[in-house]
N, C-alpha and C positions, 0 to 999 in steps of 0.2 A: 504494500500500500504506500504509495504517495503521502509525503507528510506536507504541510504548507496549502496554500491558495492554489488551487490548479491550473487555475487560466488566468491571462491579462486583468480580467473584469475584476475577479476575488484579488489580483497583486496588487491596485489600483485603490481597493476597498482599506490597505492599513493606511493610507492617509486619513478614514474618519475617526481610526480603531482611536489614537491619540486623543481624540475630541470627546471621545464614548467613556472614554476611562477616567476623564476629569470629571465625570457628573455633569458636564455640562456648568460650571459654575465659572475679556477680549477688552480689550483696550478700553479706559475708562471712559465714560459718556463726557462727550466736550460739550453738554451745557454746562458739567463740573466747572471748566475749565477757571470760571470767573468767581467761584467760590476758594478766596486763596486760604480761607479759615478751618476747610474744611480738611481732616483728620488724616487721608490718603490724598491731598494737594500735591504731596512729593513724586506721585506716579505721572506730572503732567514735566511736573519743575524740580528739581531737587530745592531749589531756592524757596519753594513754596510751603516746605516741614516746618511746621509750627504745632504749639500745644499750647493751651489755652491755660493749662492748669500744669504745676509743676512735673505730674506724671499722668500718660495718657495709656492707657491698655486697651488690648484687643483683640478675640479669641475667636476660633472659625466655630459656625458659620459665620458670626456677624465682623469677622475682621476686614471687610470687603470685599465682594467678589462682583465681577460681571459677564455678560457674554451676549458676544455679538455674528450674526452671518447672513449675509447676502442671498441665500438659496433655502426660503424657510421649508415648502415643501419633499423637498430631499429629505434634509434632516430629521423632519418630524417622523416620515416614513420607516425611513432607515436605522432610526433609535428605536421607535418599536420595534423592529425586527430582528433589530440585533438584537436587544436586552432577552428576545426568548433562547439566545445561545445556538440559532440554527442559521447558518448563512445562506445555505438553499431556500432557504426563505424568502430571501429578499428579489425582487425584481430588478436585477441588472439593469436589463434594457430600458426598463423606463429610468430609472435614475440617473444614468447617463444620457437619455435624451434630454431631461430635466437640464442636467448642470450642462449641456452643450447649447441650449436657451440664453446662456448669459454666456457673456464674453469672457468675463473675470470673476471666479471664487472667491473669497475670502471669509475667514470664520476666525476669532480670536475669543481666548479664554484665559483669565484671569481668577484666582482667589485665593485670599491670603491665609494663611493657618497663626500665624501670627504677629502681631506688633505692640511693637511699646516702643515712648517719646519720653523723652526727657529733656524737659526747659532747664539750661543752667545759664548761668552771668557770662559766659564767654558764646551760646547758642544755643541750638536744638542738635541733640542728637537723638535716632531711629534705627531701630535693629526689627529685621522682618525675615518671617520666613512665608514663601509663597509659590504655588503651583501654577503653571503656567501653559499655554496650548497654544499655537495655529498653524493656519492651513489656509495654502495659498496655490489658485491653479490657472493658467491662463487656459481657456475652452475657446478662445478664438480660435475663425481660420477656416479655411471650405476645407481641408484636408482632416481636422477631427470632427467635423458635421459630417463629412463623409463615408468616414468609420462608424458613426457612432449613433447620429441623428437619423430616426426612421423617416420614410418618406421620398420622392423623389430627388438625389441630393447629385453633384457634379463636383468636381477636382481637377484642378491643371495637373496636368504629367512633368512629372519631374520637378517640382516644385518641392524645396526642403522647407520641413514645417519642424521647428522646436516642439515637442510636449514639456512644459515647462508645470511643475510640481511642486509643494515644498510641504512638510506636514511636520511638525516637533510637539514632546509633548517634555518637561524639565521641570525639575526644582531649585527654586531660588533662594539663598541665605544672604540677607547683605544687610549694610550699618550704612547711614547716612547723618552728612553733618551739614546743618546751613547758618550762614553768618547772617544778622543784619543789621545795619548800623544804627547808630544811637539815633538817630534822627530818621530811622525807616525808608530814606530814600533810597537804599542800595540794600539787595541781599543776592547772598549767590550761596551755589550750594552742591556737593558732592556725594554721591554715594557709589562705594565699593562693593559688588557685587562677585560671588561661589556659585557659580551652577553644575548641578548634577543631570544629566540627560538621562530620560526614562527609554524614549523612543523616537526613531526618526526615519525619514522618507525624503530621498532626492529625488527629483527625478530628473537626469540628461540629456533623454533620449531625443532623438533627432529622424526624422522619416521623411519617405516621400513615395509616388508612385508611380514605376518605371517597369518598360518592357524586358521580360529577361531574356537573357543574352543569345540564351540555350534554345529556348522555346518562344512562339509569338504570346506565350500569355504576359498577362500584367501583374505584375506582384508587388505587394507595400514592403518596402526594404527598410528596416531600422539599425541603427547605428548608436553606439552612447551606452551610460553606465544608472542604473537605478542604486544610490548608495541605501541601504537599508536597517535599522538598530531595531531589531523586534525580535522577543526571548520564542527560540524555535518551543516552548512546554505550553503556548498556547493549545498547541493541536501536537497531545498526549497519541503515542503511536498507537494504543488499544482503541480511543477514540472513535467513535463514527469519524467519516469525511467530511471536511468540510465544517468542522465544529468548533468553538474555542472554549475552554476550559475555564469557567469564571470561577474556582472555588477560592477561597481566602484566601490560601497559603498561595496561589500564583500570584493572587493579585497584590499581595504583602511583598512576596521578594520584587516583582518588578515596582510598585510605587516606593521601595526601600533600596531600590540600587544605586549603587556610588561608584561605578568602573568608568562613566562619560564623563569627566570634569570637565569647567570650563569655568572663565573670569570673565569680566564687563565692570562698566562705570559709567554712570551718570554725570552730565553737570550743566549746569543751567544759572542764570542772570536775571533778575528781576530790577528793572529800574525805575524808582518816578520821578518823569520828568517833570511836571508838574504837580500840585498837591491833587491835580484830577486824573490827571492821564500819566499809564504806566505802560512799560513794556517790559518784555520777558523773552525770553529763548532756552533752548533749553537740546539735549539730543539723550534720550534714553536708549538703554542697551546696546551699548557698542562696545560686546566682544563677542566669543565665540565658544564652540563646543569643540571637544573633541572625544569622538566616537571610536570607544575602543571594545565595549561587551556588547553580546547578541548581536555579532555583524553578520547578515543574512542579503549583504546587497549579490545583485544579479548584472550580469553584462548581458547587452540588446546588440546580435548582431545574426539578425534573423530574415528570411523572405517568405513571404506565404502569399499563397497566387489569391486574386480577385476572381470568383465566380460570378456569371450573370450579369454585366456590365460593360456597354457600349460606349465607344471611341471613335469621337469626332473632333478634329481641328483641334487635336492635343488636349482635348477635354474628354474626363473618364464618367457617364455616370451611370451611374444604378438604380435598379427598379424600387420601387414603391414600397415593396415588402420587406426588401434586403437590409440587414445589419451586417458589420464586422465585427461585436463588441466581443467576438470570443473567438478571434482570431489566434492567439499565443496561450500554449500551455506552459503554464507558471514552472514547471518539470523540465519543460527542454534547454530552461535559460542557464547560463553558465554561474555558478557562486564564485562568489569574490569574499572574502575574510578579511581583506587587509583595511586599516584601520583609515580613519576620516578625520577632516575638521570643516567646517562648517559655520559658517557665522549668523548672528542671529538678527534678524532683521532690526534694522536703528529706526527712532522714531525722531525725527525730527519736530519739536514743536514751535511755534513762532505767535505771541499775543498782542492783541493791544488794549487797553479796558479803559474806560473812562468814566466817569463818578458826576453823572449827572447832577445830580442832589444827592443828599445822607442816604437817603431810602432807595435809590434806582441809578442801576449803572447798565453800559452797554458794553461788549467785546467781540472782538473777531480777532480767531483762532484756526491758523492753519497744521494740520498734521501731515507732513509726508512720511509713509514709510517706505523704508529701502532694503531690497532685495533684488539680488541679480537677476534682471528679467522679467519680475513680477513686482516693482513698483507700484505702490498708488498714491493717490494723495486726498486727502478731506480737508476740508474748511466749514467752518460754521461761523452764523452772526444771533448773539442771543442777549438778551436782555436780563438784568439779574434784578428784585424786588425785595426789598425787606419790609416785609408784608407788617413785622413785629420781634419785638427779641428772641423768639423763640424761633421763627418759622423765617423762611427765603422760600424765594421761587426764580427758579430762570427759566426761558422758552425761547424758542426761536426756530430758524430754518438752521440745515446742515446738509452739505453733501459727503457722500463717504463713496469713496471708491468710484463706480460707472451709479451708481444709485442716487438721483437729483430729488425726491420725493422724502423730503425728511422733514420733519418736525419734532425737535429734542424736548422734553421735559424734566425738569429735577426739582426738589425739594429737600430742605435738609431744616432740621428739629436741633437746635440745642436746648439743652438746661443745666440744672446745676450738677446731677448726676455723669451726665455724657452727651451722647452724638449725635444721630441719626440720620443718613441720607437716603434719598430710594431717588430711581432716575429710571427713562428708556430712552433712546437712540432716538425713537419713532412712533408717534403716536398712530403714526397712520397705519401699522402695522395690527393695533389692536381693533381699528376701527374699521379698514379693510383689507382680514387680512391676505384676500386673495389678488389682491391689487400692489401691494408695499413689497420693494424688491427688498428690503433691509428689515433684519429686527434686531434689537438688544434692551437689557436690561442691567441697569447698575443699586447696587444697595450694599451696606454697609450701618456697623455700629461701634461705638467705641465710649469707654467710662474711664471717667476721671480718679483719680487714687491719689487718698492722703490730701482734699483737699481743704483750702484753707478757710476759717470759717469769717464768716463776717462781724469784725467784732464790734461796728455800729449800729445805734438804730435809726430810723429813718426818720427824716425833719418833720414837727411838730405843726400846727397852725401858729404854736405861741414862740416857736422857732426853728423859721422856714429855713436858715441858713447855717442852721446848724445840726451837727448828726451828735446824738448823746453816746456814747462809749458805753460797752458791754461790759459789767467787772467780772471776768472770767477766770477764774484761775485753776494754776493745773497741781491737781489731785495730788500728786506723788509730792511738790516742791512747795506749791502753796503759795510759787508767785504768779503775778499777774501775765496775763497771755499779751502779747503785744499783736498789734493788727501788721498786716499785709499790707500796703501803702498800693501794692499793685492790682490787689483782689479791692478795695473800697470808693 
């Protein structure tokens, strides 16, 4: 018996495996971006790490998570199908005509297991640990609609078309420090970053569709390297086919592996140029991995002839009925073992905010991420509302990726206890979701520790300009408690 994915379609499939095994809990929602108070601010800026209170804590679930993807239908489909642990399950064919519908993939996952801040006289420091996913695939191109896309479809001959891939799923340890100056007009800010790789998915491959040499048929010729990090005891040799093996202990040693190391760093500037208008910059994640356990990648240097498919004016197409999506047997491809590195895609952020009045400000926020080949970039313009001390609102448009139909929403809760934010990418997604090419969701909580109490009371009628003092004293000494000049 054959161990692993048997064909193309099932090799194809461990780019969502990454996605399925984080729970599903992607880069944080940019109507955040203009809440710089807020508790995970440092995921945008490192300059942005502040705590309100001399210590801030924060435990999964509520240490923040979010999660964002361009292709809701797929997903939805194919997480039910996976979680019942049977691959044969799933409908290939349509999920790939699905994601050959849009030009560009993208899906990102984020959440934190845990954080804590610490406000001291010389700054902020944050130490975080956090699980992380994405998955990035360019579906353009009459050459994968032609493979892949049911329906009458056509192809130039000879025409090289990149399959370009990218799927990682890693854990993150890192400590972050931000400065900023006495007078708030300048902060900047660093964090050093330990990653461990769970799993990953390159993919290299390169094709095209050419007469062979031998014979007049036409065959799709591919060329290039799929690097691969995925533990071969998913699919147990006694096993059914085709099955992945979800019980504890697998899923314990792969989310517990430490063989991928890898380093990165943050840093980022927050300026105000005026006491209304500030700017920021900022580029997250810029290192890399290196893939040394579970290397399972495959070399593509393969031909398989085209059935059923007419050729005119150096144009190939095919009939109505025809697919290729199970072209390659996952079995015939050659292993490769030797080890990788790999870099993790950088996010570049860029802001500007402006502080209409106390209560209402404006910002526009561009995000490019980068990766070899599969690029994108987002921008968004959102309005921020302090509705009252407790409660904000920000709203606005935003585009992500090829997805122009956005409307962000957030909301974030303080009190004297702690945090609370909850956010989605896209409102339009809940309101149609059959229309909305993007969905995501951001939320987070976090509580304050040790803190300090208020040792005033509040102005009188008989004396409005003045706060009466608490005589508090402490228990063990018996002297008087002194107040906090920065909590009153």
């Amino acid at each position: 018996m054959k161990t692993g994915f048997k064909c193309k379609r099932k090799l194809l499939f461990l780019m969502y495996c990454t996605f399925l095994f984080t729970g599903a809990n992607a880069q944080p929602n940019l109507a955040f971006y203009t809440f710089n108070n807020q508790f995970n601010s440092f995921d945008y800026n490192p300059a942005f790490l502040t705590s309100r209170e001399k210590f801030t804590f924060s435990i999964f679930p509520l240490a923040g998570s979010s999660v964002g993807f361009n292709n809701q239908q797929v997903i939805r489909d194919m997480t039910s199908q996976f979680l019942t642990g049977n691959l044969d399950s799933i409908d290939y064919d349509k999920a790939f005509n699905n994601m050959t519908n849009q030009s560009f993939l993208h899906q990102n996952a984020e959440s934190s297991l845990l954080s804590f801040t610490y406000r001291s006289n010389i700054g902020f420091f944050n130490f975080r640990i956090k699980e992380s996913e994405y998955f990035v695939a360019s579906t353009d191109g009459e050459l994968i609609k032609f493979l892949f896309n049911s329906g009458t479809q056509s192809a130039p001959l000879y025409q090289i078309q990149h399959l370009s891939a990218h799927a990682v799923h890693y854990r993150e340890y890192s400590l972050g420090y931000a400065y900023k100056s006495r007078s708030n007009k300048f902060s900047a800010g660093v964090r050093a970053k330990l990653y461990y790789g769970k799993s990953a998915f390159f993919s290299n491959i390169a094709g095209s569709i050419q007469q062979d040499k031998d014979t007049t048929d036409y065959i799709f010729k591919t060329s290039g390297t799929v690097n691969i990090s995925f533990p071969n005891s998913f699919n147990k040799p006694n096993a059914p086919a085709n099955t992945i093996d979800l019980s504890s202990s697998t899923i314990f040693d792969y989310l517990l592996n430490t063989g991928n190391p890898g380093m990165g760093i943050d840093l980022g500037i927050n300026y105000r140029v005026t006491p209304e208008l500030s700017l920021s910059v900022s580029v997250i994640d810029l290192g890399k991995i290196n893939w040394k356990t579970n290397l399972n990648s495959r070399s593509l240097k393969l031909s398989k002839m085209l059935e059923s498919s007419t050729i005119k004016d150096k144009i190939i197409t095919k009939g109505d009925s025809i697919t290729y999506s199970r072209l390659f047997d996952f079995g015939e491809l050659i292993k490769d073992s030797s080890t990788f590195s790999k870099p993790l895609p950088a996010k570049l952020y860029a802001g500007i905010k402006y502080q209409v009045s106390p209560i209402f400000s404006i910002g526009i926020t561009d995000r490019l991420v980068v990766i070899k080949d599969l690029s994108y970039n987002s921008f968004s313009a959102t309005g921020k509302l302090d509705v009252n001390k407790i409660l904000s609102v920000s709203t606005g448009y935003s585009i992500i990726g090829d997805s122009y139909l956005n409307i962000p929403l957030a909301f974030q809760f303080q009190a004297n206890f702690g945090q609370f934010y909850l956010g989605t990418d896209n409102m339009t997604a809940l309101w149609l979701p059959n229309y909305a090419q993007f969905a995501g969701i951001s939320f987070g909580a976090c509580f304050y520790l040790f803190t300090q109490r208020n040792l005033y009371g509040k102005p009188s009628n008989l004396t409005p300009f003045y706060r009466p003092r608490k005589i508090i004293k402490n228990r063990r000494t018996g002297r008087h408690i002194k107040a906090d000049p920065d909590y009153n």
